[in-house]
Every structure is written in structure tokens, then in C-alpha cells.
C-alpha positions in Angstrom: 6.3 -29.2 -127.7 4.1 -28.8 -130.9 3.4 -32.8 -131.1 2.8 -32.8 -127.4 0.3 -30.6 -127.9 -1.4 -32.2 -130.9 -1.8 -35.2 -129.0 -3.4 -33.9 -126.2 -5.9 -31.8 -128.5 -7.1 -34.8 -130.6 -8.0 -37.2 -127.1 -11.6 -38.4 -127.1 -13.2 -40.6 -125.6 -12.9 -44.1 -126.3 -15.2 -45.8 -123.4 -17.4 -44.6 -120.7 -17.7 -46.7 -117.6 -20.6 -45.9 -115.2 -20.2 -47.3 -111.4 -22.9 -47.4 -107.9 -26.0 -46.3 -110.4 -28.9 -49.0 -109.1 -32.1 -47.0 -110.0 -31.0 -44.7 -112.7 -30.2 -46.8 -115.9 -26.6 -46.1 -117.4 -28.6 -44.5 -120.6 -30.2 -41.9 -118.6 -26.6 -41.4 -116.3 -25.1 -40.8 -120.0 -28.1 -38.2 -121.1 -27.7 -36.2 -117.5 -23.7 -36.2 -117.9 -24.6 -35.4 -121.5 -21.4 -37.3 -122.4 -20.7 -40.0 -125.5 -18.3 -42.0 -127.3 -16.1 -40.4 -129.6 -16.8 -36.9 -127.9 -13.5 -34.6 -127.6 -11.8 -34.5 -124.5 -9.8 -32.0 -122.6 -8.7 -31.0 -119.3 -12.2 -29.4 -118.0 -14.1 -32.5 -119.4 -14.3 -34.2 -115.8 -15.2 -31.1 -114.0 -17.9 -30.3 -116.6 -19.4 -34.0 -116.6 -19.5 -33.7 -112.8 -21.3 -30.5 -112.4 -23.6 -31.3 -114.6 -25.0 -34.4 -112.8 -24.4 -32.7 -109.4 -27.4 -30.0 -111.0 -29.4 -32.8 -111.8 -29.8 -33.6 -108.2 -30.6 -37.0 -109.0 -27.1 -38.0 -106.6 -25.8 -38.0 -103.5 -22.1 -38.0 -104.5 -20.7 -38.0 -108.0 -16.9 -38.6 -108.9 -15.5 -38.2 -112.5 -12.3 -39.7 -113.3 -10.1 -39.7 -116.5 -8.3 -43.2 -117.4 -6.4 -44.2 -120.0 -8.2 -46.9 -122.3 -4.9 -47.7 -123.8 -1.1 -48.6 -122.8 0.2 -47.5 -126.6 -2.7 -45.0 -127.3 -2.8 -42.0 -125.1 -5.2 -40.3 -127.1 -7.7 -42.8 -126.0 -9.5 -41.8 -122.9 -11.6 -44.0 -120.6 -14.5 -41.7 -118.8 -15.1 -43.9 -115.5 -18.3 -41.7 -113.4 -19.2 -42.6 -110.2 -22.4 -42.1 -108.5 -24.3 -42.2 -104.9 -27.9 -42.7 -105.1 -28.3 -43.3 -101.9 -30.4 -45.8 -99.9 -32.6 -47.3 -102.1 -35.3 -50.2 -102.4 -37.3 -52.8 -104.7 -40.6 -52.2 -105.3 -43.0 -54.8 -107.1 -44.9 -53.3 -110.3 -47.6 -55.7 -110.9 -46.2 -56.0 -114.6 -45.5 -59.7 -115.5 -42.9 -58.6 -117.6 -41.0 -56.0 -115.4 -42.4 -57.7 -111.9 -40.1 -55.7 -109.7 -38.5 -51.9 -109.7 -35.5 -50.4 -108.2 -36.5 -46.7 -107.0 -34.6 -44.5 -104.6 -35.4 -44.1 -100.7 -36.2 -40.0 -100.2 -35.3 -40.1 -96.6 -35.0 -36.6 -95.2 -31.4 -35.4 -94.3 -32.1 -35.0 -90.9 -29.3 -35.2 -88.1 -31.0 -35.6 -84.4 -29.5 -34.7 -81.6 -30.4 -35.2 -77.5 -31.2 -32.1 -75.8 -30.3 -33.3 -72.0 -28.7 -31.3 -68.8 -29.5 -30.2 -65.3 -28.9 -26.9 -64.1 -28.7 -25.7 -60.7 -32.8 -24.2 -59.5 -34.6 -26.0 -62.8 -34.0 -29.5 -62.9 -34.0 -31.3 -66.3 -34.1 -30.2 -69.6 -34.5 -32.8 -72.1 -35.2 -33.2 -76.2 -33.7 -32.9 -79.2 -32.1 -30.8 -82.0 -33.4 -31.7 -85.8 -30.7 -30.1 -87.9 -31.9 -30.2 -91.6 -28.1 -29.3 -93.3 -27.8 -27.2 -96.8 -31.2 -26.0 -96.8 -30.4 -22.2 -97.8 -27.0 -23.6 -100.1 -23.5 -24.8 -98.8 -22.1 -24.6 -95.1 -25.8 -23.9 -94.0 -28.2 -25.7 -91.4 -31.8 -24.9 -90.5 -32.5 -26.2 -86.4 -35.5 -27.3 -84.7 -34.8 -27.3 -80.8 -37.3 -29.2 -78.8 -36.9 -29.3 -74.9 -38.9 -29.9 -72.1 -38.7 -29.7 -68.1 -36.4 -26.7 -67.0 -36.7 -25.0 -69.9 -39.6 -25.7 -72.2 -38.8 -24.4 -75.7 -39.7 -24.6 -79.3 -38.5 -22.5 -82.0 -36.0 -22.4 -85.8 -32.4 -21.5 -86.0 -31.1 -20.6 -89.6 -27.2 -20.7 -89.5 -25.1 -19.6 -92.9 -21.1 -19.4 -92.9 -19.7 -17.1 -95.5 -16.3 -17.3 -96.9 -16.1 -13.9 -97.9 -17.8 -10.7 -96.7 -17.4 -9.2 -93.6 -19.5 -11.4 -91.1 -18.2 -14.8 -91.6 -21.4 -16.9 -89.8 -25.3 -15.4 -89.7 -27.5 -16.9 -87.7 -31.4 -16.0 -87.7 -34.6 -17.6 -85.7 -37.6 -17.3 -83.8 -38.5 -19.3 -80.6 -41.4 -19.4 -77.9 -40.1 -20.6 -74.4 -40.9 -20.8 -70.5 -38.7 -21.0 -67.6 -39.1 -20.2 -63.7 -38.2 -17.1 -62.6 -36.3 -18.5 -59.4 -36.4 -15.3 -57.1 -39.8 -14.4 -58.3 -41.3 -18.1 -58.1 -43.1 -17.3 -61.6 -43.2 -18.4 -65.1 -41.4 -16.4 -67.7 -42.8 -16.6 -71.1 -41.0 -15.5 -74.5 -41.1 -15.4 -78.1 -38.7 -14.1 -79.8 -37.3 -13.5 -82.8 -33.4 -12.1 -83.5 -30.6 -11.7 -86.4 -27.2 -11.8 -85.5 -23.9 -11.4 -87.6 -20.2 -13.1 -85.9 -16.4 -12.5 -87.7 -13.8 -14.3 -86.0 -9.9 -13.2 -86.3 -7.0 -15.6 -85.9 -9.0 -18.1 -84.1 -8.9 -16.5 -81.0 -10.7 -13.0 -81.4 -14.6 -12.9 -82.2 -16.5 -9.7 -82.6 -20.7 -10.2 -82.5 -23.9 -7.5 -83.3 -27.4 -8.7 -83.6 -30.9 -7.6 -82.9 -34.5 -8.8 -82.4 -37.7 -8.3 -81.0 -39.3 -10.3 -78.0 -42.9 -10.5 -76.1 -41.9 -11.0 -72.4 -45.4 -12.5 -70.5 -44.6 -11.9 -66.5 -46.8 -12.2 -63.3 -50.0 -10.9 -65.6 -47.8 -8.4 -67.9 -47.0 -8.6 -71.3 -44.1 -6.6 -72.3 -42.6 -6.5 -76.3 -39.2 -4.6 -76.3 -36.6 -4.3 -79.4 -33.1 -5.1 -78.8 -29.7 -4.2 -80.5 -26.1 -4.8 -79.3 -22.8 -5.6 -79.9 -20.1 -7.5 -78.5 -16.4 -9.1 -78.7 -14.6 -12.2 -77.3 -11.0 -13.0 -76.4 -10.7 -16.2 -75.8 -6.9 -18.3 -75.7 -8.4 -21.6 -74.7 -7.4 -24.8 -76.5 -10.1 -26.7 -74.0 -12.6 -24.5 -72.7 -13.1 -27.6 -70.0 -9.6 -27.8 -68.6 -8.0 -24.4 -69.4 -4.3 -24.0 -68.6 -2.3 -20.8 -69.4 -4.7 -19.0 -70.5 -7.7 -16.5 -70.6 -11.3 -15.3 -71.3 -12.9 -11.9 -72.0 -16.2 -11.0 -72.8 -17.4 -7.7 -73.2 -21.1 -6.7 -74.7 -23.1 -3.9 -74.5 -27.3 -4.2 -75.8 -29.8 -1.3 -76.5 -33.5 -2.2 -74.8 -36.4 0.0 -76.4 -39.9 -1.1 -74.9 -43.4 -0.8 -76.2 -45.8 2.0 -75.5 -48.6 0.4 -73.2 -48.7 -2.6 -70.7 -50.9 -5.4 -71.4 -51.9 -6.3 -68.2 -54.2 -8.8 -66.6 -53.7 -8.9 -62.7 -55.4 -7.5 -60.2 -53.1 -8.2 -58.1 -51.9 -4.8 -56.5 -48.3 -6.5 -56.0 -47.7 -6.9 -59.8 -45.3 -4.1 -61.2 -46.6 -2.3 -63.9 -45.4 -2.2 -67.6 -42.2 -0.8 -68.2 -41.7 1.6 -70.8 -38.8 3.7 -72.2 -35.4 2.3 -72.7 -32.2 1.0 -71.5 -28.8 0.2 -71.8 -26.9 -3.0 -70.8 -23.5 -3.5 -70.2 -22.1 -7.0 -69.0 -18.5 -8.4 -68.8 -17.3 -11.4 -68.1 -13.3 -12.3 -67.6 -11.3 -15.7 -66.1 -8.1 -16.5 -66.1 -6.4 -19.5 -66.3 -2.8 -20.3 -64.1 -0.8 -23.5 -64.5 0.9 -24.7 -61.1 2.3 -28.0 -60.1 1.7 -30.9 -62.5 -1.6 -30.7 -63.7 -3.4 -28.3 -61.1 -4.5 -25.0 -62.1 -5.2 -21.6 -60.8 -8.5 -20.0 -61.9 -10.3 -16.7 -61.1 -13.4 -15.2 -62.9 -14.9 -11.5 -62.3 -18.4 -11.2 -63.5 -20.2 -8.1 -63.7 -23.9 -7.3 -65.1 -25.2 -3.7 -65.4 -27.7 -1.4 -66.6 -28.1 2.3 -67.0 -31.3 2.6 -65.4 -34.2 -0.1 -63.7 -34.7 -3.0 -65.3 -38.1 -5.0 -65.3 -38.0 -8.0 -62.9 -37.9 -10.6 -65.6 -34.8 -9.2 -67.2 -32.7 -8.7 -63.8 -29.7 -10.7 -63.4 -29.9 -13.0 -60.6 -27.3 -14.7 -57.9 -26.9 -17.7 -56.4 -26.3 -21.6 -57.1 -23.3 -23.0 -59.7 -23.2 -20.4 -62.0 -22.8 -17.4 -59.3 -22.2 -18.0 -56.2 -21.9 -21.6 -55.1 -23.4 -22.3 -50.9 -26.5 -19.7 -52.1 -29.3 -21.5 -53.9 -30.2 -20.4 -57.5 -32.2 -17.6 -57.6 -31.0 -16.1 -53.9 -31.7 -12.4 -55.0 -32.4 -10.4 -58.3 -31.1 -6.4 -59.0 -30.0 -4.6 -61.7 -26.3 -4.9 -61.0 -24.7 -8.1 -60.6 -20.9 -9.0 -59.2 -19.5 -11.6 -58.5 -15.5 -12.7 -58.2 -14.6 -16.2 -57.7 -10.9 -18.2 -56.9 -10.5 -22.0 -57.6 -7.5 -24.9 -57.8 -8.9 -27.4 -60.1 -6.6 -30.8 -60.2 -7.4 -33.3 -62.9 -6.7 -36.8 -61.3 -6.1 -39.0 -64.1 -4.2 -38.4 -67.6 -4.9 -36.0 -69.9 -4.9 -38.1 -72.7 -7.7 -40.0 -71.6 -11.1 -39.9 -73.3 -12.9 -38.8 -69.8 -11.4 -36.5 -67.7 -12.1 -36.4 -63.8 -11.1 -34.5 -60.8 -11.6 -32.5 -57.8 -11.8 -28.5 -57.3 -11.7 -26.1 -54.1 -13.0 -22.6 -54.0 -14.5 -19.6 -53.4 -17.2 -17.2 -54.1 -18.1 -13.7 -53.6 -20.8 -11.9 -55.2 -24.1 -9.3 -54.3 -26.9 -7.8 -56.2 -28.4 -4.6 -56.1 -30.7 -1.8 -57.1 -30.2 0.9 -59.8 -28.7 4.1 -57.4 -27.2 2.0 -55.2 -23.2 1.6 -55.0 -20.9 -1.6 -54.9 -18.9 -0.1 -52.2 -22.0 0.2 -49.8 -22.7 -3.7 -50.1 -22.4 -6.2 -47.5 -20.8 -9.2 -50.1 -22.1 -12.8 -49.8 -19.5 -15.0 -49.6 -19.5 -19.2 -50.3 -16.6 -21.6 -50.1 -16.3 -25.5 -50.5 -15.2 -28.2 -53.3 -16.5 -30.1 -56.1 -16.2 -33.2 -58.0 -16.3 -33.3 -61.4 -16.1 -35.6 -64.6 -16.0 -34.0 -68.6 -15.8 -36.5 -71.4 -15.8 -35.5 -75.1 -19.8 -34.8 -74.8 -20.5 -35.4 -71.1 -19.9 -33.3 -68.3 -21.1 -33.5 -64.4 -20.7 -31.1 -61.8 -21.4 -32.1 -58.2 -20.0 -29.2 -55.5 -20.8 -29.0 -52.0 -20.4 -25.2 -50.3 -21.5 -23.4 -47.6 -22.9 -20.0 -47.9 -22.0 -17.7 -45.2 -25.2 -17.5 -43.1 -26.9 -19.3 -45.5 -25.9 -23.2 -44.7 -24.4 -25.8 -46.7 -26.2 -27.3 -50.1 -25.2 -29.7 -53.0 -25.1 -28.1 -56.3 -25.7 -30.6 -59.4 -25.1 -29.5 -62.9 -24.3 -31.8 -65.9 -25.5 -31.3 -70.1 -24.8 -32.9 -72.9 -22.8 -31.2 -75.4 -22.1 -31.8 -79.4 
């Protein structure tokens, strides 16, 4: 055990071998590794060498590797290092004796994504997502979501997972948007800014809190409100597409605290005036998920949005179209209670283990809205029934359902997004 140990204390190294280095000359990979011949070596030699040229942030990707240079000589070690320098490119130098020059390309990392999907009342939202990744260290990304037509946005999302600490993702922005106010047929106009903190527990068990600030611009008043809230999610799903066995709970409560004086430029004697004060929202959404015969599946959902007192136009929650209540067209009515309970048999038509998923679905809606003093059991429910046809591939879905709305007619609702 002595010898064995003698042996392994006197290995140097007898050879280094550099590999995938086209712009950096093996001299200067040697000066960054800070590594020679004859140099001791021992069992955090390759870890060393590797974080040392990972700092000099001259590489993509760096691998260090121990080999033996010789068969009958195990004290003899090869240092093989292999680098990624990226893309790179030949440049000419104008110097007769060195006419050309091999120099790295510094293209951002930048991953771009399509921003595309139609929803039910606003038509087309399209652009894209530039996702710049490690910008604020390891398992972090810094967003740039561009979109135009239903919903016109710009703004920054900062996202950092943590391995250890209590909150186990951040995420952090600041956006400006517009979107039509359906019931109101007016633009909405935000900016926004917000912080938010998400732990999950075995996979199936999330628990949320966040804040921010926003500027709400509405039919000639400008509104800026602080917001704080919680909230926690059960969710047993393996494919949140084609559940089976399975459920959904979602349950948040959010503190609204507005500003002091309206901003108001209107004279328009119709316009509500600026809201002031505070209040509290409470929203909960559950579904369930019932396997029957082969592949067909029992689903119900009960959705329920809330506030303890009057809540500004812009921020009601509104009902109709595929989201709500399917035979009613998006924005039917706005209050500041929302219910809604729906029943559905969805039956996949082809194989599950196909790519892209298609099928048909029948149900039925029930939902109302109403004012702040008012009582569920005093409403007159609207009620919507028909069927859909449907098609979800790994980042595709489509949505097509035909309903009719009890004294409201029958209508096509189209919904589809891309999703990554």
C-alpha cells in the first residue's frame, strides 16, 4: 500500500496534447491552462486545468482528460485538453508574410422563438421570444417578448433557478402592452413591472408570491396600483393536453392598493372616475380529470373570480367565448364576480403514441357575472352546449368548437398557439 502510493505521488506529466483549438495557438492554450511538461500530477490536476480555462472565457466547452503516455510507465501521464471555440472564420491581414488570420466569430447566444396563437375575441398574436441564456450566472435566461396583433407587447423577463434556498425559480421584468377590452370595446394599456418567487414540492405541488407595480391607461384614465399576492397549485397531470386520472387546483389570493389621484383626460361624462383605495382578490380555479372507456375522458372545471369590494372596469373578469363559456362570444359581460362550471367527454381518435394527437369533444357550459353586493343564488345562469374538434402536437394545438348559447345563437370558436 506504501509503494502504491509512492507511485501515484511521483506521476507528472510526460506530454500535453491540445485538440479543436483553431484561433488560439497551443502556446497560449498552455499559458491559460497554466500547465507544462514535467509538472506534478495528481488527482485534482484535470479539474484544476479545466477551471482555469473555463475563467478565461476564451471557450465554449473545455474537457480535460488524464491518459497514460506509457504501457510499462504509469507514472507517466499524458494531459490530452480539449477545447470549443466556437464558430470561427479567416480573415486576410494584408501582411505578406502572415496573409491570412484565424479569429473567432462573437455571435450572440441568442435562442428565437415564434410568438404565434389566436384567441377567441382578439385574433392573432404574433412575434417572437429572444432568450439571451446565462446572463446573470448558471440556469438563468434574460427574455425579450415581441408580439403584435391581439396583444401588442414589449417588455424583459429575468428568470434565475436556485438549487438551494427557499424559492427555487425567481423571475423579475417589466413590460408595456395593449389589448381590447372586449365588453368595453376600448384599448387597455399597461406597464408594468413585478418580482415573483415559485418553490415546487415533489413535482406536483407549487407554492407562488410576488408583487409589482402597474400604470393602467383606460377610456381617458390613468390608474397606477401596487399589487402583492400569493398563491399554490396542485396539479397531478402527466399531460396537461390529454389529462386522464387526474386533477387541477389553483388557489390565489392578491392585495390591490391604488394611487391617490386620477389622471384623467375625457370629457366624456360616461367615463368612470379614478379608483382609489384598495382591494382584495380571490380566484380559484379546479378540473378534474375521469378516465372512462378506452381512451375517452370525463372532465369538469369550476372557475370562480372574486373581489372584496368594486373593481375598476379594466380589471373585471369577463365571460364568454372558449375560455368561459363556449356559444357566448368573448367579452359577453364584465362584473366583479365570475363563475363558471363546465362538463366535457373528450375522446382522442388516434393513438396515443403518435406525435399529433387529434379528437373530438362534447360539452357544456354554465357560467354568470355580476356586481359587488349582489349574490350567486339571485342569478339567472347562461348556459352553452355543443362540440369541438381538436388537434395538439408536441408545440401545436387548434381548437375549433361550435356551441350554441342559450338565447344567444350558435357561433364558431377558434383558438390555437404555439407552445415551446
Amino acid at each position: 500500500m506504501i509503494g502504491a502510493a509512492l507511485v501515484i505521488a511521483a506521476q507528472i506529466v510526460a506530454g500535453i496534447q491540445i485538440q479543436g483549438n483553431t484561433a488560439t495557438p497551443d502556446e497560449e492554450v498552455r499559458r491559460l491552462a497554466g500547465v507544462r511538461v514535467g509538472m506534478p500530477f495528481d488527482d485534482t490536476t484535470t479539474a484544476v486545468v479545466a477551471e482555469r480555462l473555463r475563467k478565461a472565457k476564451h471557450f465554449d466547452r473545455v474537457d480535460v482528460l488524464k491518459r497514460f503516455a506509457s504501457i510499462a510507465d504509469p507514472s507517466q501521464i499524458m494531459l490530452v485538453i480539449i477545447v470549443d471555440e466556437g464558430p470561427v472564420k479567416i480573415v486576410m491581414t494584408g501582411d505578406p508574410d502572415h496573409p491570412t488570420r484565424v479569429v473567432r466569430k462573437k455571435w450572440p447566444n441568442v435562442l428565437v422563438l415564434p410568438i404565434l396563437g389566436r384567441e377567441d375575441g382578439h385574433g392573432i398574436t404574433a412575434g417572437a421570444r429572444l432568450t439571451f441564456p446565462d446572463k446573470f450566472g448558471k440556469q438563468s435566461r434574460m427574455t425579450f417578448p415581441l408580439s403584435w396583433g391581439g396583444t401588442k407587447q414589449a417588455g424583459i423577463d429575468i428568470e434565475k433557478r436556485i438549487d438551494h434556498g427557499f424559492f427555487d425559480r425567481i423571475t423579475a421584468g417589466a413590460s408595456i402592452s395593449r389589448r381590447a377590452n372586449l365588453v368595453f370595446d376600448a384599448d387597455d394599456d399597461r406597464a408594468r413591472t413585478f418580482v415573483r418567487g415559485e418553490r415546487e414540492f415533489k413535482h406536483v405541488f407549487r407554492l407562488g408570491a410576488g408583487g409589482g407595480f402597474q400604470r393602467a391607461s383606460f377610456q381617458g384614465v390613468a390608474d397606477t396600483f401596487a399589487q402583492v399576492g400569493t398563491d399554490m397549485t396542485l396539479d397531478t397531470r402527466v399531460d396537461p393536453v390529454l389529462a386522464r386520472n387526474a386533477v387541477y387546483v389553483r388557489a390565489g389570493v392578491e392585495h390591490l392598493s391604488f394611487g391617490d389621484a386620477p389622471v384623467t383626460t375625457s370629457d366624456d361624462p360616461k367615463v368612470y372616475g379614478g379608483y382609489r383605495g384598495s382591494a382584495n382578490r380571490m380566484d380559484f380555479d379546479g378540473r378534474g380529470y375521469l378516465g372512462l372507456i378506452g381512451q375517452a375522458v370525463l372532465a369538469g372545471r369550476i372557475l370562480r373570480v372574486d373581489s372584496d369590494r368594486s373593481l375598476p372596469p379594466y380589471l373585471q373578469p369577463q365571460i364568454g367565448g372558449q375560455g368561459t363559456l363556449r356559444g357566448f362570444s368573448a367579452g359577453t359581460a364584465a362584473g366583479d364576480t365570475l363563475v363558471t362550471m363546465s362538463a366535457e367527454v373528450i375522446l382522442p381518435l388516434n393513438s396515443p403514441l403518435k406525435v399529433g394527437r387529434f379528437g373530438v369533444t362534447a360539452f357544456t357550459d354554465r357560467g354568470t357575472v355580476y356586481a359587488k353586493g349582489e349574490h350567486f343564488s339571485d342569478q339567472s345562469l347562461l348556459v352553452g352546449y355543443g362540440g369541438s374538434v381538436w388537434f395538439a402536437a408536441t408545440v401545436f394545438r387548434l381548437n375549433v368548437a361550435v356551441a350554441h348559447g342559450r338565447g344567444s345563437g350558435t357561433r364558431a370558436h377558434v383558438d390555437g398557439h404555439v407552445t415551446f
